[in-house]
C-alpha positions in Angstrom: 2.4 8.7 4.2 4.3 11.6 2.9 6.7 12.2 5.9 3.7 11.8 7.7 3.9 8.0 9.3 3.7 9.4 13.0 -0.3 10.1 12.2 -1.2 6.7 11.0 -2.3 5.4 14.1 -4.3 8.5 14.4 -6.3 7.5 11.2 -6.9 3.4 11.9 -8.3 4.6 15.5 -10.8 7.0 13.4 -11.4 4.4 11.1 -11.5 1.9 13.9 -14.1 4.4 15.6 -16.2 4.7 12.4 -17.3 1.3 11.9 -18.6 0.8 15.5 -21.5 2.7 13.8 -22.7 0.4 11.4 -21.9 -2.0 13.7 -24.2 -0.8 16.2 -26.9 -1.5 14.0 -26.0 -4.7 12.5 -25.7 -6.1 16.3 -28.4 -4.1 17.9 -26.4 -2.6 20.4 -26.9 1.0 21.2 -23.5 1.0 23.8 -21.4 0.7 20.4 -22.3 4.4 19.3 -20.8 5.9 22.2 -17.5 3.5 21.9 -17.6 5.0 18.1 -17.6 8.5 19.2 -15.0 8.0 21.7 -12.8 6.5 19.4 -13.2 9.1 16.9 -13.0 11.4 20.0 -9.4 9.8 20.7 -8.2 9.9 17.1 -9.5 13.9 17.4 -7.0 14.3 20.1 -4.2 13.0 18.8 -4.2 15.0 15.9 -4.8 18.0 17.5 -2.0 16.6 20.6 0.4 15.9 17.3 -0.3 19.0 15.8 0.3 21.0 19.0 3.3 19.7 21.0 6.0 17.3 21.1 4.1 14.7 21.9 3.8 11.7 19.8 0.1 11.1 18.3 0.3 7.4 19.0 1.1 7.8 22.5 -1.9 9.6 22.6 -4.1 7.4 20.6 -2.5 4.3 21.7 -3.6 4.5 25.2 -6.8 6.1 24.6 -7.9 3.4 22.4 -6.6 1.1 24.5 -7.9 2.1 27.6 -11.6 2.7 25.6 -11.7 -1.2 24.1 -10.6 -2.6 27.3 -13.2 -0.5 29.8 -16.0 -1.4 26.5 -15.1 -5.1 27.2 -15.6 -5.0 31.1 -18.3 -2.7 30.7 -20.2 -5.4 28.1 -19.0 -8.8 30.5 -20.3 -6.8 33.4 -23.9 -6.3 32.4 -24.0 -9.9 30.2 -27.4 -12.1 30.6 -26.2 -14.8 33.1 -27.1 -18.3 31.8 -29.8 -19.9 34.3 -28.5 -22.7 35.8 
């Protein structure tokens, strides 16, 4: 990536972010938009984090993707439809 390699992880979490969108639609789940925006939100902040400091963009995006997916995955098995039974 040019000398670049330290901002791939950076662009997979944008990219990563950008198809909760479609997705949203295609499984009629509004909650998905804001999981997009965060993502993209994350992959902002590493950039700029990168850009700014010292501080390694993945770091940055690693954990705040991470952190995002897994409180998204709670956050949908919390509020599931419980089988009757």
């Amino acid at each position: 990536m040019l000398g670049r390699s330290a901002y791939a992880p950076v662009l997979v979490c944008a990219v990563v972010g950008a198809h909760f969108f479609p997705l949203a639609l295609l499984l009629r789940d509004p909650r998905l938009w804001l999981l997009g925006v965060a993502m993209c939100l994350v992959a902002l902040a590493g950039l700029v984090t990168g850009l700014a400091s010292a501080v390694v963009p993945g770091l940055v995006v690693g954990v705040g993707a991470g952190l995002l997916l897994w409180a998204y995955a709670v956050w949908t098995l919390a509020t599931a439809p419980r089988p009757a039974g």
